[in-house]
LUMVO-688208 format. One record per residue (C-alpha): residue in one letter; x, y, z. Coordinates in pm, 1 decimal, padded with zeros to 6 digits. Layout:
BEGIN
[a, [X, Y, Z]],
...
//
This chain:
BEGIN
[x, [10707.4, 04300.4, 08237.5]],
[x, [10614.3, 03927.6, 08223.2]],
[x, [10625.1, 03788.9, 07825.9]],
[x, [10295.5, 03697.0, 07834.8]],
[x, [10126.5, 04026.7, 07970.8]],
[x, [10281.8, 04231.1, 07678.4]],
[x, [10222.3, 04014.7, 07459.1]],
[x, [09832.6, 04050.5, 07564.6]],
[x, [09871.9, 04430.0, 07553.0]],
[x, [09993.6, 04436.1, 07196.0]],
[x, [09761.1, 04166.4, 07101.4]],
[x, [09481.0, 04419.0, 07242.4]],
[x, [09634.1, 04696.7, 07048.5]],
[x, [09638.1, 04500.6, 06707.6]],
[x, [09247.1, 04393.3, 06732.2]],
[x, [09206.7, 04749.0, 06848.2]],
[x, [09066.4, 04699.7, 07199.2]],
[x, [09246.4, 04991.2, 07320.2]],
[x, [09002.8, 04998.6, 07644.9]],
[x, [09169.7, 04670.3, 07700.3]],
[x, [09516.1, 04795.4, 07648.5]],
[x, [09461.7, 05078.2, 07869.2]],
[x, [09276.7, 04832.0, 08170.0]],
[x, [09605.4, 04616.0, 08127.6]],
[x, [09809.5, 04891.3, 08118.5]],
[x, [09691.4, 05018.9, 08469.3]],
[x, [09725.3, 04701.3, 08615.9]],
[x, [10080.6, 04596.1, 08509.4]],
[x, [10190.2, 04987.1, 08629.3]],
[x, [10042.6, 04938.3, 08959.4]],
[x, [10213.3, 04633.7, 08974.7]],
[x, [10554.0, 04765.8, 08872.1]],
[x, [10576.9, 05017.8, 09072.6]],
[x, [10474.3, 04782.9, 09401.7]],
[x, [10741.7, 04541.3, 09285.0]],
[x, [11056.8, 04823.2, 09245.9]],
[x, [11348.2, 04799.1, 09453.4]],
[x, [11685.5, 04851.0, 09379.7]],
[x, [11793.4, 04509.4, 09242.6]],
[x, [11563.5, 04498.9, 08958.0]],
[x, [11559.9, 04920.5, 08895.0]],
[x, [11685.6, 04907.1, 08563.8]],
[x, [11428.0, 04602.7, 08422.5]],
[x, [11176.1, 04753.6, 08609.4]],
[x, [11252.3, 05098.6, 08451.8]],
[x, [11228.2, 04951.8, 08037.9]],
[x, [10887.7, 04805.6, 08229.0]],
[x, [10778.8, 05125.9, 08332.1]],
[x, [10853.9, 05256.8, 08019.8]],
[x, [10724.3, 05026.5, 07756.3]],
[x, [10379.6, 05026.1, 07972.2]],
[x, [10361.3, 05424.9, 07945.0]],
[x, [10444.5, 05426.8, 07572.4]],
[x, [10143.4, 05121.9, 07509.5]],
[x, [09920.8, 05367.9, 07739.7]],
[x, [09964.6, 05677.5, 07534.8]],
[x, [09942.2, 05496.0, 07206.7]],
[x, [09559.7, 05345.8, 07319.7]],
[x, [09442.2, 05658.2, 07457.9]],
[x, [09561.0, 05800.1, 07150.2]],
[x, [09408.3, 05562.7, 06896.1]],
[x, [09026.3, 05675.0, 07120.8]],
[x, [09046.2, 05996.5, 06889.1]],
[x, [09328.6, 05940.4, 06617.8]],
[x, [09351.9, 05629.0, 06513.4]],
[x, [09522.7, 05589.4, 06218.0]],
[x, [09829.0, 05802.9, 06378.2]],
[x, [09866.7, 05551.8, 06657.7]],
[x, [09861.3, 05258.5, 06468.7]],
[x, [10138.0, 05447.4, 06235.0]],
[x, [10324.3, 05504.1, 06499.2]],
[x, [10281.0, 05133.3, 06665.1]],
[x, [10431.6, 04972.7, 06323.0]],
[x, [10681.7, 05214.9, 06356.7]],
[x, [10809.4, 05126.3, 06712.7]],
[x, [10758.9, 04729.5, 06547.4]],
[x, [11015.5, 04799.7, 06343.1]],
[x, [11289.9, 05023.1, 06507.4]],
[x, [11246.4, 04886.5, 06851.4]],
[x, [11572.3, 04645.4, 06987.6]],
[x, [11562.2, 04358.5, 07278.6]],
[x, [11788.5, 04546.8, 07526.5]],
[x, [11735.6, 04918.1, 07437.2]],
[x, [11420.0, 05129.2, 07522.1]],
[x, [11548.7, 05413.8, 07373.5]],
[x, [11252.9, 05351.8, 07084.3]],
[x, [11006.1, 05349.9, 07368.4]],
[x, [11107.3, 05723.1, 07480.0]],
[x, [11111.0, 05846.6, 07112.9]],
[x, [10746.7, 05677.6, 07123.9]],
[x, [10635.3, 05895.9, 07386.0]],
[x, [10815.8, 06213.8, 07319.4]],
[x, [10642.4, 06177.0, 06950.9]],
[x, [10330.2, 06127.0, 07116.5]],
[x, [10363.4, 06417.1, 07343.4]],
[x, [10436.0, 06666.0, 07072.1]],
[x, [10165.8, 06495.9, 06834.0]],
[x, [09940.3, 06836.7, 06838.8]],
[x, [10254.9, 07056.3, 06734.5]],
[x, [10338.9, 06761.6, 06519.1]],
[x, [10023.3, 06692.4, 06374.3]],
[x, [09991.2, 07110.2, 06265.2]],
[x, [10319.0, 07072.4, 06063.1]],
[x, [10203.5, 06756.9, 05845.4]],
[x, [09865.0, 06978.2, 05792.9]],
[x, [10131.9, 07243.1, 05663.0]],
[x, [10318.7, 07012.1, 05449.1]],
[x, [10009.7, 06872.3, 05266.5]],
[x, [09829.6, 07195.4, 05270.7]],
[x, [09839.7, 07360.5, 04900.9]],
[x, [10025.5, 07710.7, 04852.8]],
[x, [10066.1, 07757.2, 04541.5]],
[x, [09994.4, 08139.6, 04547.5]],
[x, [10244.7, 08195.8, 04800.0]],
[x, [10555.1, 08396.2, 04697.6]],
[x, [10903.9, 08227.6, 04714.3]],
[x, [11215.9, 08436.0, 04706.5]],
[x, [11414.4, 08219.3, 04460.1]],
[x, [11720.7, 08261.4, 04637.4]],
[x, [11592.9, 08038.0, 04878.1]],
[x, [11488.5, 07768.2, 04674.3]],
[x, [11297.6, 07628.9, 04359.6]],
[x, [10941.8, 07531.6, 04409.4]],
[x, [10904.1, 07120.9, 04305.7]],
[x, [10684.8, 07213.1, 03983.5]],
[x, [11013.3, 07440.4, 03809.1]],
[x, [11227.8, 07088.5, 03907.3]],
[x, [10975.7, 06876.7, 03747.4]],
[x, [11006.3, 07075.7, 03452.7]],
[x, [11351.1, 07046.6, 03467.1]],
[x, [11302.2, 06696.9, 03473.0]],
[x, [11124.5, 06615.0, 03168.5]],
[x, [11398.3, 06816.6, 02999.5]],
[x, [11741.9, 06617.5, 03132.8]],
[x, [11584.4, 06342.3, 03399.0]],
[x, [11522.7, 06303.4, 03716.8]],
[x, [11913.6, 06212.3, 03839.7]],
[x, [12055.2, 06504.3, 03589.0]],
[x, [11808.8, 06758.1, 03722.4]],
[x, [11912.1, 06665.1, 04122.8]],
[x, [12289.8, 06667.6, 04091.6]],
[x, [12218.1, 07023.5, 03849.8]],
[x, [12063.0, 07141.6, 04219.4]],
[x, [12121.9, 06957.7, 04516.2]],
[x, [12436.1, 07155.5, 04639.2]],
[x, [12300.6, 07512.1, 04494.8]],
[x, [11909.6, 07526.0, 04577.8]],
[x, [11683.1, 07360.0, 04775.5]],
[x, [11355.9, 07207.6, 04659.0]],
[x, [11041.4, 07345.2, 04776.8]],
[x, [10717.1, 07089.0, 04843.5]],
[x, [10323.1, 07232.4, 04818.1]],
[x, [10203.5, 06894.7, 04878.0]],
[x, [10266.5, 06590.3, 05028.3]],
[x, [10234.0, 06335.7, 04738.9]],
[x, [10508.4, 06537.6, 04567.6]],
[x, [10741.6, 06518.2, 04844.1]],
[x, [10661.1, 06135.6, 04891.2]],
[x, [10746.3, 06059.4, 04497.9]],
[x, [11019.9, 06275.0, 04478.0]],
[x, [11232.5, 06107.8, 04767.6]],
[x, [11095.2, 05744.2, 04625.1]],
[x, [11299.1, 05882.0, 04276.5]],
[x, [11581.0, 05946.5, 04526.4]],
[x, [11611.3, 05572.0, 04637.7]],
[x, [11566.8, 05462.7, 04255.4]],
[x, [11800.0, 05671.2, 04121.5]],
[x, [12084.2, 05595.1, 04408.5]],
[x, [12048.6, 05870.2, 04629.0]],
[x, [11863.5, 05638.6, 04923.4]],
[x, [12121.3, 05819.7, 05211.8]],
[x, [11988.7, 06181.5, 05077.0]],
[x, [11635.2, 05999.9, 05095.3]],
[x, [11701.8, 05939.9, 05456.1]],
[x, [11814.6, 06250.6, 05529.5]],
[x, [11505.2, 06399.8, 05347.9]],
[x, [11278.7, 06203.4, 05614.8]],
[x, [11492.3, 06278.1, 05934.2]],
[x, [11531.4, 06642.0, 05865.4]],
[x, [11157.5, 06646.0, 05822.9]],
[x, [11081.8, 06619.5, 06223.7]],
[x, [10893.7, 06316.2, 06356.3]],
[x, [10580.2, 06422.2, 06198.5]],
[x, [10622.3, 06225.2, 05914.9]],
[x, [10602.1, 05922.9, 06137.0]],
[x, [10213.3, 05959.5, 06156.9]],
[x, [10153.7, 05936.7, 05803.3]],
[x, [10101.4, 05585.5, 05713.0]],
[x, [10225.3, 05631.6, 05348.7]],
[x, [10557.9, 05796.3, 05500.2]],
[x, [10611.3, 05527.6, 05733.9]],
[x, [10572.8, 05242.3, 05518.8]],
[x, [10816.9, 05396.9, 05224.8]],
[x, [11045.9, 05471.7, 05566.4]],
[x, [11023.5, 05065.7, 05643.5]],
[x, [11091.2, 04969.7, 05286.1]],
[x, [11438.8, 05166.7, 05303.2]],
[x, [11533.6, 04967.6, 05620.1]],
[x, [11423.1, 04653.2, 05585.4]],
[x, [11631.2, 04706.2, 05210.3]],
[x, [11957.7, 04786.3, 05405.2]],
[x, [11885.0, 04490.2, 05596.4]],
[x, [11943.4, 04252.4, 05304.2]],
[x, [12229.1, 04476.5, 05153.3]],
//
């Protein structure tokens, strides 16, 4: 894809012309596909793919907004010059946003009537309470290889793994957010504790 169109396209995206985006879009496509021959395959395949992924993220911003321009940052900062494996994780997120977007509704969603069989896990309040009592670093290494911690809420879950990166546990942290599916990508408060981690092992 010529420099300067993509550079149009995500300039489009940012001032959130996605009509734009998508009328670019269907031109460059068009254009790829009438250019393809063997020589340039593999270009014109990261081409093909980088136009799809800026495609689905516009007609996805026309309803949901906030969770394409989440995921947009988040392509911003995982994607690489040579490797469009970020593109296809762009797309496949997209693609399962519905079944995606019903999980974050169940991780935010309050149950605290629901009943827990213990030996499955403790729910976050009983930790916090074990908290106050010994600390936060204390009352993790007392549990982290015998029970797992059980979230009714999303702000819970989001200051509980920041207390994981301040106390020195940032590769649990990270595990915390990839075990968690993709659907944490389209939170913007998620995604933007996510890029603080990396952009910290950057300058370690």
């Amino acid at each position: 894809m010529a420099y300067y169109w993509k550079n149009k396209i995500k300039e489009h995206f940012i001032k959130r012309h996605y009509l734009e985006v998508l009328k670019h879009c269907s031109y460059l496509y068009a254009k790829i596909i009438a250019e393809l021959d063997s020589k340039k395959k593999p270009s014109k395949l990261k081409e093909i793919k980088t136009v799809e992924m800026f495609s689905m993220l516009a007609d996805m911003a026309l309803e949901h907004e906030e969770e394409a321009r989440a995921l947009f940052e988040y392509y911003q900062v995982t994607k690489t010059k040579n490797n469009w494996q970020t593109e296809e994780n762009i797309i496949e997120m997209i693609g399962n946003f519905d079944k995606n977007l019903c999980e974050l509704s169940m991780v935010i969603q309050s149950i605290q009537d629901i009943d827990i069989d213990k030996n499955d896990g403790i729910l976050y309040k009983d930790f916090e309470a074990l908290e106050k009592d010994i600390g936060f670093k204390e009352a993790f290494e007392d549990l982290m290889f015998s029970s797992k911690i059980i979230f009714t809420n999303k702000n819970d879950f989001l200051y509980f793994v920041k207390n994981l990166v301040k106390f020195g546990f940032e590769d649990i942290a990270m595990n915390y957010f990839e075990n968690s599916g993709n659907f944490l990508f389209f939170d913007r408060d998620f995604l933007n504790f996510y890029k603080e981690i990396l952009q910290n092992r950057k300058h370690q």
